[in-house]
N, C-alpha and C positions, 0 to 999 in steps of 0.2 A: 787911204785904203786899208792900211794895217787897224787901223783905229775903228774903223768901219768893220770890220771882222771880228773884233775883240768885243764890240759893241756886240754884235748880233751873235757871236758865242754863247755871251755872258745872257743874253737874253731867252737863248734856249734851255741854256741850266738852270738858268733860274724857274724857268716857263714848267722843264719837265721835273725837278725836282718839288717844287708845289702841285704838281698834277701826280706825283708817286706818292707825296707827303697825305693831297688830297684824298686818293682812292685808296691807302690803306686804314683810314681811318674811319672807312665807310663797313671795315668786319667786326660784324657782333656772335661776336663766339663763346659756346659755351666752355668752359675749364675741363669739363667731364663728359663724358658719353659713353653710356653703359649698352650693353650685348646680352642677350642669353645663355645661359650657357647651353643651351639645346642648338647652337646657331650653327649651320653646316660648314664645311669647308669647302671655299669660293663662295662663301655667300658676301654679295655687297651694302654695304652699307651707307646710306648718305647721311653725313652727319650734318653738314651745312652749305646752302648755297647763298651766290650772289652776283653781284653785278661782274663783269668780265675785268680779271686783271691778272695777269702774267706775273707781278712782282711777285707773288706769296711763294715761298717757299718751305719743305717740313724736312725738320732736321729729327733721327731717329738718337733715342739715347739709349734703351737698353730693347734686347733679344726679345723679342714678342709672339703672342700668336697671332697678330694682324698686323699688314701693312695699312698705311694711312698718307696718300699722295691728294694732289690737287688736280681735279679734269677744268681744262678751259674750253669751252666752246664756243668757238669765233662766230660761230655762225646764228645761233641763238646770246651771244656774248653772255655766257653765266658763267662764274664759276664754282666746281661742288667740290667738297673737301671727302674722299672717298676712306670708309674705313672696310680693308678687305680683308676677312678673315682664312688665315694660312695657316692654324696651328690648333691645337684641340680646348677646346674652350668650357669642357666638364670639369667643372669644380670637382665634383664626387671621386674622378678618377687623379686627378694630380693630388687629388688629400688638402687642396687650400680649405677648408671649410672657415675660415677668417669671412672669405666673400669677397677680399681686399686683393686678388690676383689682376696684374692691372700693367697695361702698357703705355709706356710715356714716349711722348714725344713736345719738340720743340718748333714751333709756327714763326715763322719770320717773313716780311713783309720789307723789302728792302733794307735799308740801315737804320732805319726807325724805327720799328715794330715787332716785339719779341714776345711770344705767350707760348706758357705752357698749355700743352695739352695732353687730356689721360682718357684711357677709353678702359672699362672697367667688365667684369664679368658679372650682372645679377642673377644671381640662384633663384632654380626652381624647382617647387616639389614634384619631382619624376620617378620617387622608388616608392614601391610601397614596402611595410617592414616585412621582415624574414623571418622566419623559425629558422634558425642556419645549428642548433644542436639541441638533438635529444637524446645525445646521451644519460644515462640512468635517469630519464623522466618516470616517475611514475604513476603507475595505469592501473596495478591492482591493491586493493586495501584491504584488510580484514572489515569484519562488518563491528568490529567493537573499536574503531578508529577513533582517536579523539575529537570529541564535536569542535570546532575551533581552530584545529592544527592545522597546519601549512602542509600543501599538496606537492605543486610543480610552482618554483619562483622563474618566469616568465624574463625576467629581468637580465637574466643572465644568458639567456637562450634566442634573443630576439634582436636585431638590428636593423636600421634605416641608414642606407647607402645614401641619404642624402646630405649635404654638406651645404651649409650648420647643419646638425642633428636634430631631429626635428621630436618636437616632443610627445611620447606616445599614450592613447588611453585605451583600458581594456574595458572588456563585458563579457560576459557570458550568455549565450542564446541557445533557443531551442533546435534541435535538429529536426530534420525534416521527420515526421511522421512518429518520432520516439514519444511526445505525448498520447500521441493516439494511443499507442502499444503498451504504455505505462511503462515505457528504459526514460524518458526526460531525466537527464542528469540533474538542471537547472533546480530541483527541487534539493538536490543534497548537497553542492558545487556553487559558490558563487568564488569571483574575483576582486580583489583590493584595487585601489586605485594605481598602486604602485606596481600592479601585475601578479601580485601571490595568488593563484588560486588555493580555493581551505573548505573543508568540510563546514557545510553551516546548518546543519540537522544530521539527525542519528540515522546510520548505513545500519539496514537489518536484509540478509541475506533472504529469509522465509521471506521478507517482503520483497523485494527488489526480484525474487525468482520467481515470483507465483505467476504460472502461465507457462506456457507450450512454449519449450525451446529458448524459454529469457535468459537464465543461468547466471541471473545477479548480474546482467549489463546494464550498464548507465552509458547514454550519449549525451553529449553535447558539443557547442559551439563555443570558443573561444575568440573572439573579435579584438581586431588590434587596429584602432586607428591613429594617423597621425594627425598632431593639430595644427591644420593650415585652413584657409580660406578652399581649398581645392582637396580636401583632406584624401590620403591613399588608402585604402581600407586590406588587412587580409584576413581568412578566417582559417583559424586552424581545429581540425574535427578530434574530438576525442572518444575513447571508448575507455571505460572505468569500470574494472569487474569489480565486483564484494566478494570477497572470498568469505566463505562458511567455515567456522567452527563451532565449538559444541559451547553453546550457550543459551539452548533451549531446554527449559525443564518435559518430562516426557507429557505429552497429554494421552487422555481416555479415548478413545477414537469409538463414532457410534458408525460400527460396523455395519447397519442396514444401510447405509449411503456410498457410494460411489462417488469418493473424489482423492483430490490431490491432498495426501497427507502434510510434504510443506507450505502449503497456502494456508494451511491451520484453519480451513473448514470442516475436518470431519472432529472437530475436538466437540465434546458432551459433556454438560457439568450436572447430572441428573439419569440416573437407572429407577426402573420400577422392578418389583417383582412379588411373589406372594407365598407364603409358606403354611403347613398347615397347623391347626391350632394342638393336631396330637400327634405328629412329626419330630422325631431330629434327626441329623443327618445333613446332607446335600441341599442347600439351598437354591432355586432355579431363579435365575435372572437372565431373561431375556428382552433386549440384545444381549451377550455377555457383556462383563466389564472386562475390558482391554484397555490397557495402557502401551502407548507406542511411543520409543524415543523415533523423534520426526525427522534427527538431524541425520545429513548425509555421511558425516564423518563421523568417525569414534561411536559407533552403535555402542550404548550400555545395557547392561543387563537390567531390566526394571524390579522392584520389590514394592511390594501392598502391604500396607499399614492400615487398620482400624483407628482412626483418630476418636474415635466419639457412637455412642449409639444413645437415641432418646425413644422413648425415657429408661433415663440411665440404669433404675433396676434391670434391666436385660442387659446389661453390659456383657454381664459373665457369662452368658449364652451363647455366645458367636467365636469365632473362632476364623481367619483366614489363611490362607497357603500362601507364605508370602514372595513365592516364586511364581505365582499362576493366575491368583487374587479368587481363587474360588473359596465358597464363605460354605460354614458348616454350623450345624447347631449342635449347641452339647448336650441339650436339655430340650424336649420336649415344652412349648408354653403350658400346656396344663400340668404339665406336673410343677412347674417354675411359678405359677399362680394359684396352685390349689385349687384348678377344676373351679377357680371365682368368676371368671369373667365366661360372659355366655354368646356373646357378638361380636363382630369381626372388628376387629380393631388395625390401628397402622404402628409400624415402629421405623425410626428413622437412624439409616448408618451412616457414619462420614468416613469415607474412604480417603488413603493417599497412596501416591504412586511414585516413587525416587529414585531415579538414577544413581544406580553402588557406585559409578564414579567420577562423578562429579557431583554427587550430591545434590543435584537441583530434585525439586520437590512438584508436583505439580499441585493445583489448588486446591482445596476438597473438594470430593464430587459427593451427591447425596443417592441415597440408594432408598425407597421408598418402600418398606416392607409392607403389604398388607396379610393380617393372620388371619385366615379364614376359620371362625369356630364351627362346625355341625351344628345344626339345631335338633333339638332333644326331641321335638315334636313327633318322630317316626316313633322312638322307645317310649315314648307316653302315649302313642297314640295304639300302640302293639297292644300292650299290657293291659289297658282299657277296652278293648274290644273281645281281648281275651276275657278280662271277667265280663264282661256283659254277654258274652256268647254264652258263656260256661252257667250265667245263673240265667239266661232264657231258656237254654238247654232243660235244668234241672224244672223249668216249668211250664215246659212244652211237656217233658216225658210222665212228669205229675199228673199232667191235667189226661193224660192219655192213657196212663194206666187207671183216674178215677172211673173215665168212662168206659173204658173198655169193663172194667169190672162189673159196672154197674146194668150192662147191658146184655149182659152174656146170658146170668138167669130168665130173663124175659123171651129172649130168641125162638126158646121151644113153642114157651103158652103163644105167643103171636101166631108161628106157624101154625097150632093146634086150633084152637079155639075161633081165630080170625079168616076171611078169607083170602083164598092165596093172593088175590090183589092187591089188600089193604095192608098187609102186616110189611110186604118188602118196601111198598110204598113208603110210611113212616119211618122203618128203621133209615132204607137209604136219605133218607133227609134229614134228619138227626146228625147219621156220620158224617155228611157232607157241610153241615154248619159245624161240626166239631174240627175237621180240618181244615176249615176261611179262619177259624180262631188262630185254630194252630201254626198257619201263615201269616198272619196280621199279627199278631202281638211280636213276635221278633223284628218284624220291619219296623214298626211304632219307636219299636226300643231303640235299630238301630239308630233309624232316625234323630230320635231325640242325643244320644248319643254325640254323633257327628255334630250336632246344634251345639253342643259344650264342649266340643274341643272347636270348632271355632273362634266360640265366646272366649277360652282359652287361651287361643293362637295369638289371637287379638290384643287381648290384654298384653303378653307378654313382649308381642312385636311393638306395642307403645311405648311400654317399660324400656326395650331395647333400646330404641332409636332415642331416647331423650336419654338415656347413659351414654350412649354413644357421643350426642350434642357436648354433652359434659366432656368425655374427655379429650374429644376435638380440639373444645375450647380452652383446655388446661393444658393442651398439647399448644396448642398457637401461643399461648402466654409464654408457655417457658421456653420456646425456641424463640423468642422476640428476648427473651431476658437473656438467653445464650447468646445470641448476636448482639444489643447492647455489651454482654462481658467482653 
């Protein structure tokens, strides 16, 4: 009996330890198993199931944020290796950014079966990056800023709460409607890969202002993304004034128009004006020549300079006020020419205009004289009519005291001798063709008269106009030889 018992003992040990030996050999487990770090707390995890077995057992080694137990279910006979998370599993906030924060444990399967196991936290990209300081960033620039220089370095101002640190690219973009309006930063402003943004064309205040209420603003967008497969994007807006100083020379400004002096539309590189050939004095140019400093700061006093007059013999003629720019003649042109020249000619002045303190200069402006000469034609034509009156006179009154003379003796014997019909008859016909004489020969005259002062006229306005051609064209030569010098 005893024997009989020892027998079937041994036969059950045997029986159940190759049936424990059996079924722990039946788990195929992984060493690792990673989590989220987004993963809530109580949230469950199945890491692995199997066929129904009691023996497994999990041995904990170190303080974790998940528990990891075994569920058996008799009733479906599986069983699942459960990983349940009890502890905060953001990388970002405990500062692991390694990625390597991890909880271990030990799997045991009766006395034969020992494995470790790790369950791991994988990161993910959940921040997008920060502007977290703008402290002395800066937003205003003079407009004489160097093309090239370094703006705001981004690099230092901007972080990713994500762990590992994820690595960041910049850009710069347009803001909404600032093209439209002509403020698009993106034309002065671009950024480095490394995050500097740097002036990358010339800041000019009079441009960047020109327009109702702009005031030298620049907008744009700063774009910061990170580089992931799921990438965070942020955008940071900017506003970039240009500040104005005085680094505009003055311009001429053409007074008959209505506009915005620093949009540098009303500037005018060209006056006309016309003076007379037996004048000096007051020279009239209209529009006037004005010169305006256009900048809003440091108004300068402006001063007018005669750079040049052509052709040059009239240099020493002209004369300007060189606080007001009004031009004055010293000299009459005919008396400066000797009464030589008989038709209207032109003379050219080059003005300049200069800020007393800063010396900026504006460009030359040209001032277009024309000299209007009188044509002699009235006093030649005076003095000719007067002797042609004076010697028709003297032989109208010739011819009228021959006849009177001559007909006076006769008067009586007509009346006497003839009848009173016949004699007044004759006489009155006589006197009456002696006054059609006396009427017709000064018209004839003047007539013919007037016929040679046109002839005249003529002549000399051909003369005119091809001297004229001449010095046009000796004027166009030496102002093309002045521009070559």
């Amino acid at each position: 009996m005893d024997v009989m018992c020892i027998f079937i003992c041994g036969f059950l040990i045997l029986t159940t330890v190759d049936r424990v030996s059996t079924e722990c050999k039946t788990l195929n487990l992984n060493k690792e198993y990673g989590i989220y770090e987004d993963s809530s707390l109580g949230k469950l995890h199945s890491a692995w199931s199997t066929e129904y077995d009691s023996s497994w057992r999990v041995i904990k080694v170190n303080n974790s944020f998940v528990d990891v137990y075994f569920i058996n279910s008799t009733d479906q006979k599986e069983l699942s290796l459960i990983v349940n998370v009890t502890g905060s599993t953001d990388l970002d906030q405990v500062g692991d950014c390694s990625g390597l924060k991890n909880a271990s444990f030990v799997l045991t399967c009766g006395n034969s079966i020992s494995r470790n196991f790790t369950v791991v936290i994988q990161a993910i990209n959940d921040h997008t990056p920060n502007l977290y300081n703008t402290v002395g960033m800066i937003t205003e620039l003079r407009e004489d800023f160097m093309v090239l220089g370094n703006v705001i370095d981004f690099r230092d101002r901007v972080e990713d709460e994500d762990c590992p640190a994820q690595l960041l690219k910049y850009a710069v973009e347009v803001q909404t409607d600032a093209d439209v309006n002509g403020q698009d930063g993106t034309k002065y402003f671009d950024i480095y890969d490394n995050g500097t943004l740097y002036v990358k064309s010339e800041l000019d205040y009079e441009t960047t202002a020109c327009g109702l209420l702009r005031n030298g603003l620049l907008f744009l967008d700063v774009v910061i993304k990170d580089v992931d497969e799921n990438p965070q994007t942020t955008t940071v807006p900017l506003t970039m004034t240009v500040i104005d100083i005085d680094d505009e020379p003055p311009q001429f400004i053409d007074m008959s128009r209505d506009c915005i002096r620093k949009c540098k539309k009303c500037s005018i590189k060209s006056f006309i004006g016309n003076v007379s050939y037996e004048n000096k004095g007051d020279v009239t140019v209209n529009p006037q020549m004005i010169a305006e400093d256009i900048e809003i700061v440091n108004k300068s006093v402006i001063l007018y300079y005669i750079r040049g007059v052509y052709p040059d013999q009239f240099s020493s003629l002209f004369t300007i006020d060189i606080n007001n720019g009004s031009l004055s003649l010293l000299e009459s042109f005919r008396n400066a020419t000797n009464d030589t020249i008989k038709d209207d000619f032109s003379v050219v002045l080059y003005i300049q205009a200069i800020s007393n303190r800063t010396l900026l200069g504006t460009m030359n402006v040209t001032l277009n004289l024309t000299v209007v000469v009188p044509p002699e034609i009235t006093t030649f034509q005076a003095s000719t009519m007067e002797e042609t009156t004076t010697e028709e006179e003297t032989t109208t009154i010739e011819q009228t005291t021959v006849l009177q003379t001559s007909t006076e003796p006769t008067s009586p014997e007509v009346k006497t001798t003839h009848a009173p019909t016949t004699a007044p008859t004759m006489s009155g016909s006589k006197e009456n063709d002696d006054d059609l004489i006396v009427i017709i020969v000064p018209i004839v005259a003047a007539v013919l008269v007037i016929l040679l002062i046109i002839v005249i006229f003529a002549n000399r306005r051909a003369a005119a106009a091809k001297r004229n051609r001449y010095i046009m064209e000796k004027k166009s030569n030496d102002i093309n030889g002045i521009e070559k010098h």
